[in-house]
C-alpha positions, 0 to 999 in steps of 0.5 A: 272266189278263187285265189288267183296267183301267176302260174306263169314263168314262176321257176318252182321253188320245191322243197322240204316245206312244201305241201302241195304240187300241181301233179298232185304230191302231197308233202305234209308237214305239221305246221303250215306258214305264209312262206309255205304256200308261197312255195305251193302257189310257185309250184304251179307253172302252167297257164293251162286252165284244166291244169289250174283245175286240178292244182284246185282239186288237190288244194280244196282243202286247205285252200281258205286257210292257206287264203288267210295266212296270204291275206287273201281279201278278194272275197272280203273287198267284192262283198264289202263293195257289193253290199255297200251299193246293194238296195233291197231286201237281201234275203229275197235275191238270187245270187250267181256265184262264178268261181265259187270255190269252197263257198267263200263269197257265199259264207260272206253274204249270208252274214249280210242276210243273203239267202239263195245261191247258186254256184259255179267252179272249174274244181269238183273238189272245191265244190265238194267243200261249198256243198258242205255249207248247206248255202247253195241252191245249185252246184255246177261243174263248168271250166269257164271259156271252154264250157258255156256258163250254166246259168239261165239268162236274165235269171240272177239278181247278182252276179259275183266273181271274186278271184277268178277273172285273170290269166290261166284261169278264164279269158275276158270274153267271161264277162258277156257271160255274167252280163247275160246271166243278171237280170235287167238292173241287176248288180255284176261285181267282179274282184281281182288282184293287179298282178304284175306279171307280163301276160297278168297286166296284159289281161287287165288291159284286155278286161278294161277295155273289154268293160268298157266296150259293154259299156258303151254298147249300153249293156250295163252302166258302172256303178263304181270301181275300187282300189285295194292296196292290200289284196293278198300277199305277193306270191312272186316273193322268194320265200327267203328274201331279204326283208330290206329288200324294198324291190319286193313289194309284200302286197299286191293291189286289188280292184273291184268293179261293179256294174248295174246291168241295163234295163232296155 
């Protein structure tokens, strides 16, 4: 359930507000703002996914509260679409949770009644913060597209990705992977923000096509797709704006596709 930004051509914003940088500096302050975060999320330039990994590690524990002062709704919308199509008895299913993060996603499903998780994140200290909801079966480390996803194939009732599925943080070909790891019949569901940046819209592109390619090899069948017009606040606006300044939109949308994996 990662909170995903653009790491990429973002001129760094440090200043008196800012609590966190990607090296590892830690500013503390005693209160903490939407404007703030903004600033922290800046900080982060590369579009390396190691260097992502560690921006995570020294945010882990902050990250869910600095997620709601961002209206970070990834794991809400994936959840909310996930349960609206799910059938069967929640309790008796496997979940895979990819990018898992802190366990939010997980959080949000056992209120729904799921009851057996297994996660996966590139961040050792956001897995330190699942751990310690008591919610997860199994916890692995795994950069995704550079370490295969440790997950049984055909193992997994659903699949889950919230957040994680953009540029700097996983490349497309992930996708086979969630795919491999669900069982036949099994429900995939992935959230993302549509980031505007260059190489962001780039990768959406690649990612649709890249579905529906799976589509069409009748690997899975797509249950649905929805539109958010609010999943998180911009982080590309400048933490002083103007706001009359209708150039900078205060939301970024966000998708939710959901695929039921094939049976043959």
């Amino acid at each position: 359930m990662l909170l995903c930004f653009s790491c990429v051509s973002l001129e760094s914003r440090i200043n008196s507000t800012c609590l966190l940088r990607c090296d590892g500096a830690v500013i503390m302050s005693d209160s903490r703002t939407a404007e703030e975060v903004i600033v922290t999320l800046q900080s982060c330039k590369s579009s390396q996914a190691r260097d992502t990994a560690q921006f995570y590690n020294t945010w882990a524990k902050d990250y869910e509260t600095d997620g709601s002062l961002m209206s970070y709704r990834s794991p809400h919308l994936a959840v909310e679409f996930l349960s609206e199509n799910f059938t069967g008895s929640p309790g008796d299913v496997l979940v895979l949770d990819v990018a898992c993060g802190t366990g939010w996603v997980a959080k949000l499903m056992f209120e729904l009644g799921f009851r057996h998780f297994v996660g996966v994140d590139c961040s050792k200290e956001m897995m330190e913060q699942a751990a310690e909801t008591g919610l997860y079966q199994d916890l692995t480390l795994a950069l995704l597209g550079t370490d295969p996803l440790p997950a049984q194939t055909g193992a997994f009732d659903v699949v889950i990705i919230a957040g994680g599925l953009c540029a700097g943080f996983a490349p497309v070909s992930v996708v086979r992977e969630l795919c491999h790891a669900a069982k036949p019949g099994a429900l995939v569901c992935i959230s993302r923000g549509n980031h505007t940046e260059t190489q962001a819209m780039q990768y959406k592109e690649d990612l649709e096509r890249e579905l529906q390619l799976m589509e069409d090899e009748g690997l899975w069948s797509r249950v649905g797709l929805k539109q958010a017009d609010k999943y998180m606040r911009s982080s590309n606006l400048s933490p002083d704006r103007d706001e009359d300044n209708v150039a900078e939109k205060p939301f970024i949308s966000g998708t939710v596709y959901l695929y039921k994996k094939s049976s043959r």
